[in-house]
VOBA-1610 file (N, C-alpha, C; in pm, whole numbers, padded with zeros to 5 digits, always signed):
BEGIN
Unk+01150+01359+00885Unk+01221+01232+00883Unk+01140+01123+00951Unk+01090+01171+01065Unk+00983+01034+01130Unk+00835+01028+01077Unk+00808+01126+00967Unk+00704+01074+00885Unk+00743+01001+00775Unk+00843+00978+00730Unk+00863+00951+00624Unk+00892+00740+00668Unk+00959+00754+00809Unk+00969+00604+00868Unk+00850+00550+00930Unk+00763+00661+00968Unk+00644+00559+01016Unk+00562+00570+00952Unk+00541+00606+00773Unk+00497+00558+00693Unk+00500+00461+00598Unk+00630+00413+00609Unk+00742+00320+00532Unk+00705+00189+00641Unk+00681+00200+00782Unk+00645+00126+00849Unk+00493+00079+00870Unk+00442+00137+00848Unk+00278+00152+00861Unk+00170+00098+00696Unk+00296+00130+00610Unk+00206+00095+00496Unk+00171-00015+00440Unk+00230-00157+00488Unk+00194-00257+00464Unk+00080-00287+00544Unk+00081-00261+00670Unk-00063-00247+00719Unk-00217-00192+00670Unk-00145-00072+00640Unk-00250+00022+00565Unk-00281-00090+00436Unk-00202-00117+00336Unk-00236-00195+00251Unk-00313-00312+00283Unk-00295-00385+00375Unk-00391-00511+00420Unk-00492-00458+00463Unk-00533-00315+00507Unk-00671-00288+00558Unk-00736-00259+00436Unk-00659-00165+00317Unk-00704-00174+00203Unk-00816-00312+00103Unk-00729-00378+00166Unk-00716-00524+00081Unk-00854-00587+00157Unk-00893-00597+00286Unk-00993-00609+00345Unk-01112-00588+00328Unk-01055-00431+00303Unk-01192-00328+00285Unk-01252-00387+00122Unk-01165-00407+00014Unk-01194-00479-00085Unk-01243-00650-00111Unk-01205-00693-00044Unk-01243-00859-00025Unk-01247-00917+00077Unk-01336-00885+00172Unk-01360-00926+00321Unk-01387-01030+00356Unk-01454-01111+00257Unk-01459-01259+00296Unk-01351-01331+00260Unk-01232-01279+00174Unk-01107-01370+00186Unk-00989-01366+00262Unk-01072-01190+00295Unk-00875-01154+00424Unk-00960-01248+00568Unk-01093-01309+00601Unk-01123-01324+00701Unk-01051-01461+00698Unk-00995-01552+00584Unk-00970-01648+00539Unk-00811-01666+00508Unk-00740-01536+00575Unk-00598-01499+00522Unk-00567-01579+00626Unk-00504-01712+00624Unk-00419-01731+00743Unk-00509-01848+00794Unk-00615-01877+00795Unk-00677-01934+00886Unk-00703-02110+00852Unk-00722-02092+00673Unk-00749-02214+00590Unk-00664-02385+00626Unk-00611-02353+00732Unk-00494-02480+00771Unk-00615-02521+00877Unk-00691-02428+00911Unk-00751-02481+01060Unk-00863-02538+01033Unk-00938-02534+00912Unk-01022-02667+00883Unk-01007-02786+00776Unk-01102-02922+00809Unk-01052-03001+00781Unk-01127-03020+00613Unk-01205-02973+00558Unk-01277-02919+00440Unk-01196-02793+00358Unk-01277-02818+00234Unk-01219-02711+00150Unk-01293-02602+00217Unk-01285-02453+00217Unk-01338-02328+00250Unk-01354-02257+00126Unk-01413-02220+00110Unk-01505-02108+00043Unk-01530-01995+00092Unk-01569-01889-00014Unk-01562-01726+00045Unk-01721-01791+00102Unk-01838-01836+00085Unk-01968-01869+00069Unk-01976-01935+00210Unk-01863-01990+00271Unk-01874-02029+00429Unk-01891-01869+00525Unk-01836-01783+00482Unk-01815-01679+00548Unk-01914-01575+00582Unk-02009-01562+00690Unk-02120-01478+00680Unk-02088-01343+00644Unk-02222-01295+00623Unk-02228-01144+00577Unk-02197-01081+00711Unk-02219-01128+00807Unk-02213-00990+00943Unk-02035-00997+00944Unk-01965-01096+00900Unk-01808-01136+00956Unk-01771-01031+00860Unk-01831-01046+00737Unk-01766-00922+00602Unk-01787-00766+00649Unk-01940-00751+00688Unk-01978-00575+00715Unk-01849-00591+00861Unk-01856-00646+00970Unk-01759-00647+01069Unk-01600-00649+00981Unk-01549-00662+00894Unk-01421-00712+00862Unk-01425-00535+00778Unk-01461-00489+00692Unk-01488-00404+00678Unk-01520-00276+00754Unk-01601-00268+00846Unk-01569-00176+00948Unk-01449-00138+01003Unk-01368-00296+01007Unk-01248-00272+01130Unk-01137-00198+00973Unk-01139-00245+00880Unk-01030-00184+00786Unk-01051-00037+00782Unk-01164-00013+00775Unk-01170+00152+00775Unk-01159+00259+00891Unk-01191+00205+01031Unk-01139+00228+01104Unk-01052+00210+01132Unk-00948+00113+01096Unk-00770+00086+01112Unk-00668+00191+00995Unk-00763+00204+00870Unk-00656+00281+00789Unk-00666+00455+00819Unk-00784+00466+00913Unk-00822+00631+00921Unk-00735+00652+01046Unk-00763+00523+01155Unk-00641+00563+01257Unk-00484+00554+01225Unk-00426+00455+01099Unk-00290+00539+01052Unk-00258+00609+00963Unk-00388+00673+00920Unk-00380+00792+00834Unk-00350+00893+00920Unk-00450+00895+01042Unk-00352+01071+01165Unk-00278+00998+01202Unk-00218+00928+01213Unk-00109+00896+01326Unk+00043+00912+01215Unk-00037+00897+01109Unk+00097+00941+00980Unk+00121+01102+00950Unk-00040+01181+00960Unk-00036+01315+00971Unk+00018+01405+01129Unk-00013+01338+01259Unk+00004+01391+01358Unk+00155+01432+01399Unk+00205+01274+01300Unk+00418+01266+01348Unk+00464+01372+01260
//
């Protein structure tokens, strides 16, 4: 029963790390586009922010992958 809720809870997360891991220069851009005064582009966004944005999704979906197997 508490795998079944803290997967139901966890998976929209999991999905945005998904989503990361797939288009890293636009989740770095999820949220943020109000804070400059120019249009933004994926092409503003360096390559180290993408391999870094990417790292952190795969290390975020492997840590609630056990934490979904451990409960």
């Amino acid at each position: 029963m508490y795998k079944l809720i803290i997967f139901i809870l966890s998976s929209p997360m999991l999905g945005l790390f998904i989503y990361t891991f797939f288009n890293p220069k636009k989740s770095f851009l999820l949220g943020r586009k109000w804070m400059f005064d120019y249009d933004v582009d994926e092409d503003d966004v360096s390559d180290a922010v993408a391999i870094y944005n990417k790292i952190f999704s795969v290390v975020g979906s492997i840590i609630i992958i056990i934490a979904i197997l451990r409960s």
